[in-house]
C-alpha positions in Angstrom: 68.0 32.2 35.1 68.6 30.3 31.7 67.6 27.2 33.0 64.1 28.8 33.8 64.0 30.4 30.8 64.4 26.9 28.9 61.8 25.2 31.4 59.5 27.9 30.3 60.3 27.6 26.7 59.4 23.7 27.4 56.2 24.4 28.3 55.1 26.4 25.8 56.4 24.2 23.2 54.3 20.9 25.1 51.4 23.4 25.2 51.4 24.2 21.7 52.1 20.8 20.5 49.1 19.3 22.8 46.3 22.4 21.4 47.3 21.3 17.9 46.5 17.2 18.5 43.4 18.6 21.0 42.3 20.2 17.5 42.9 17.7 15.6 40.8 15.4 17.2 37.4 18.0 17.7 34.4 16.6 16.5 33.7 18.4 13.2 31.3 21.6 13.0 27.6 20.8 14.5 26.0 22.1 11.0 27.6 19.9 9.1 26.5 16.7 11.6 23.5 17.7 11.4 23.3 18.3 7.0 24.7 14.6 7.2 22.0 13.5 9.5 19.2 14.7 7.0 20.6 14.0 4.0 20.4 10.1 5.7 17.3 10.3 6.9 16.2 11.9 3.2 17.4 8.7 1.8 15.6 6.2 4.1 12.4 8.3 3.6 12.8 8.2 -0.4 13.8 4.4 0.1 10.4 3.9 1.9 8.1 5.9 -0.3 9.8 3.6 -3.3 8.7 0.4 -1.4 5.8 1.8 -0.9 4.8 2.9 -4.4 6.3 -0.9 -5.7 3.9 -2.8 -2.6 0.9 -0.4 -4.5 1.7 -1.4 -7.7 -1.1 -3.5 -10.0 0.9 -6.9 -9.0 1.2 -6.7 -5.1 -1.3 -5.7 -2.8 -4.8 -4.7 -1.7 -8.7 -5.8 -1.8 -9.4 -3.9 -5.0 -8.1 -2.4 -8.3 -9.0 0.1 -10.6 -9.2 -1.1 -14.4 -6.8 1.4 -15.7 -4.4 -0.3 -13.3 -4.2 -3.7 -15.4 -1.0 -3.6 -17.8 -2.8 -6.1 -19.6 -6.3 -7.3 -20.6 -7.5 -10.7 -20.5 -7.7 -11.6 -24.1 -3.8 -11.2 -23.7 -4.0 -13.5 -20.7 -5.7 -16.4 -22.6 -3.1 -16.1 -25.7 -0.4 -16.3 -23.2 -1.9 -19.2 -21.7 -2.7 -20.7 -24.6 0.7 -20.5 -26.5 1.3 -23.2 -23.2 -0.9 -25.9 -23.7 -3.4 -27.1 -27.0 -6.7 -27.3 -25.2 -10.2 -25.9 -25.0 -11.2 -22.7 -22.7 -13.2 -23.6 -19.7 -12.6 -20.7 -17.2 -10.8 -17.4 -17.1 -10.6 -15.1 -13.9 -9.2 -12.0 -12.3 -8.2 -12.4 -8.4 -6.2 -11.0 -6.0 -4.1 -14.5 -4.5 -1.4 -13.6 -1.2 -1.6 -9.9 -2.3 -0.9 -10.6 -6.2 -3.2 -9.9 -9.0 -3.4 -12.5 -11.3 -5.4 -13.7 -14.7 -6.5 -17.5 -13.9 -6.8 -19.4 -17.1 -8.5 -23.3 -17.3 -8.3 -25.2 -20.1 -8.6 -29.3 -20.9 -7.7 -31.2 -23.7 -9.7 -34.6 -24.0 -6.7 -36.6 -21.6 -5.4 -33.7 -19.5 -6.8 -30.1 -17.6 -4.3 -27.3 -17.5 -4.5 -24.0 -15.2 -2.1 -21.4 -15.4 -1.6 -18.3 -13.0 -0.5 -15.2 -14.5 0.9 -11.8 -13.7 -1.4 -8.9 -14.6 1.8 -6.5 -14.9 4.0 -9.1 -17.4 1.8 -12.0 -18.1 4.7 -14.2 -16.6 3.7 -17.4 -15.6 3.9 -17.4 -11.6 2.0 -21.0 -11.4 0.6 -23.8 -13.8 -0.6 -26.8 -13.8 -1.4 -30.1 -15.8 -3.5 -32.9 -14.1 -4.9 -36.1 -16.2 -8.4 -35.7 -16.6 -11.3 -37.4 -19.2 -14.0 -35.5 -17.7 -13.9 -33.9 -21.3 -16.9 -31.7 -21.0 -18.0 -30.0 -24.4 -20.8 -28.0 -22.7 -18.5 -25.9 -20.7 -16.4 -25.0 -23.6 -16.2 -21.3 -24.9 -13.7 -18.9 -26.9 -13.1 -15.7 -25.5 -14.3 -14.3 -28.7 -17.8 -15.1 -28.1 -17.7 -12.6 -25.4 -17.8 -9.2 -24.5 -14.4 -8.1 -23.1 -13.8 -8.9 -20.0 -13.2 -4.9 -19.3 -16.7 -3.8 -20.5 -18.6 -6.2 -18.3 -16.8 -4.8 -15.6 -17.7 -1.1 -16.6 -21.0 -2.3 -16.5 -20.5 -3.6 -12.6 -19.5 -0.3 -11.7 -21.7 1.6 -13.2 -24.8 -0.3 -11.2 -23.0 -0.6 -8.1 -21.0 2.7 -7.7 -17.7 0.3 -6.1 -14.6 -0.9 -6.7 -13.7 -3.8 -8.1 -12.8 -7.2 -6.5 -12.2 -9.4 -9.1 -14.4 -11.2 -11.9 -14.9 -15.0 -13.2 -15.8 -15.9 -17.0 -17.5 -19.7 -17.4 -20.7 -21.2 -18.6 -23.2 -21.8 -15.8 -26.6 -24.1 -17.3 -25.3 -23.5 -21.3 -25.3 -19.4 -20.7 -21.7 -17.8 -20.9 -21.5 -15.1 -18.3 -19.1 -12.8 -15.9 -19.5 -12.7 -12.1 -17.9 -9.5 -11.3 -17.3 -9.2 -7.2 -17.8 -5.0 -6.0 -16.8 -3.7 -3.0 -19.7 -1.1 -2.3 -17.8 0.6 0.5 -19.6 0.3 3.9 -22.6 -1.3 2.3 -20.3 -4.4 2.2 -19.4 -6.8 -0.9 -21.8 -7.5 -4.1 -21.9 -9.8 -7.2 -23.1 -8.8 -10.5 -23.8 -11.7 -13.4 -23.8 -10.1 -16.8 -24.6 -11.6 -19.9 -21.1 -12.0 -21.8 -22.9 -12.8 -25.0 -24.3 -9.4 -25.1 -22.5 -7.3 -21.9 -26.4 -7.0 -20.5 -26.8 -6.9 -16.6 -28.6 -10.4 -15.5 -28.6 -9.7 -11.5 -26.8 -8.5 -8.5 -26.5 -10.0 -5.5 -25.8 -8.1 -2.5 
């Protein structure tokens, strides 16, 4: 009879002993899995709207941009450029190059012609170049000053076309100083408006 009663007290002993490890190694409660699982997948959806919003940005990516959108104007763009390299002003441009807006300065000196690529959101310099050159041209010469910012002939652009814009290019063309601003007029497909950048007037559009 003892000897049963210590078998039995055995048992329950192993039993106990083998719920308390079987406890131990439960999975924890379902509600908090699942608070864990959301608060992850709350991150990875913030993470992705961030690199979203930064791919958006001025700097990065897509066909057009709104005006307000430009951290800087191109008169900042040409002083940047110019602190760079002691030459004369031969083109300036806004363009969208591999998904990166960018203010395209040319300049030449009488030996050498210099362009420069840079950031619309810091001015940084993201590309330049110097090339020998004596093609030293006076007639394509111009200071930005003799022109109406670059942001009002684009008003103007929008205004006639109703679109958005593309991008715009500042030279001389036969003596006259003038903007080519490129729309994009929704499904009516892609124009260019010349404006006189002596005066901001309208010259033509071509659709």
């Amino acid at each position: 009879m003892e000897k049963r009663y210590k078998l039995a007290s055995a048992l329950l002993s192993a039993s106990l002993v083998m719920a308390a490890c079987g406890g131990a190694d439960e999975n924890p409660d379902s509600s908090e899995v699942d608070e864990v699982v959301e608060e992850n997948e709350e991150f990875a959806s913030t993470e992705e709207s961030t690199e979203e919003s930064n791919s958006q940005s001025s700097g990065s990516t897509g066909d057009t941009i709104a005006p307000e959108d430009l951290n800087h104007d191109a008169e900042e763009a040409v002083n940047a450029a110019s602190e760079n390299f002691d030459g004369e002003l031969v083109e300036v441009e806004l363009d969208n190059e591999d998904g990166q807006w960018l203010y395209k300065v040319d300049m030449e000196s009488e030996s050498e012609e210099y362009e420069a690529k840079l950031s619309v959101d810091d001015l940084s310099v993201v590309e330049e170049q110097t090339e020998s050159d004596d093609d030293f041209d006076t007639d394509e010469h111009f200071s930005y000053g003799d022109a109406v910012p670059a942001e009002e002939a684009v008003q103007t652009a929008m205004d006639e076309t109703n679109g958005e814009l593309e991008g715009w290019t500042l030279d001389k063309d036969d003596d006259q100083l003038q903007y080519e601003v490129d729309m994009k007029n929704g499904d009516d497909g892609d124009s260019e408006v010349t404006i006189n950048a002596e005066n901001g007037e309208m010259m033509e559009t071509d659709d």
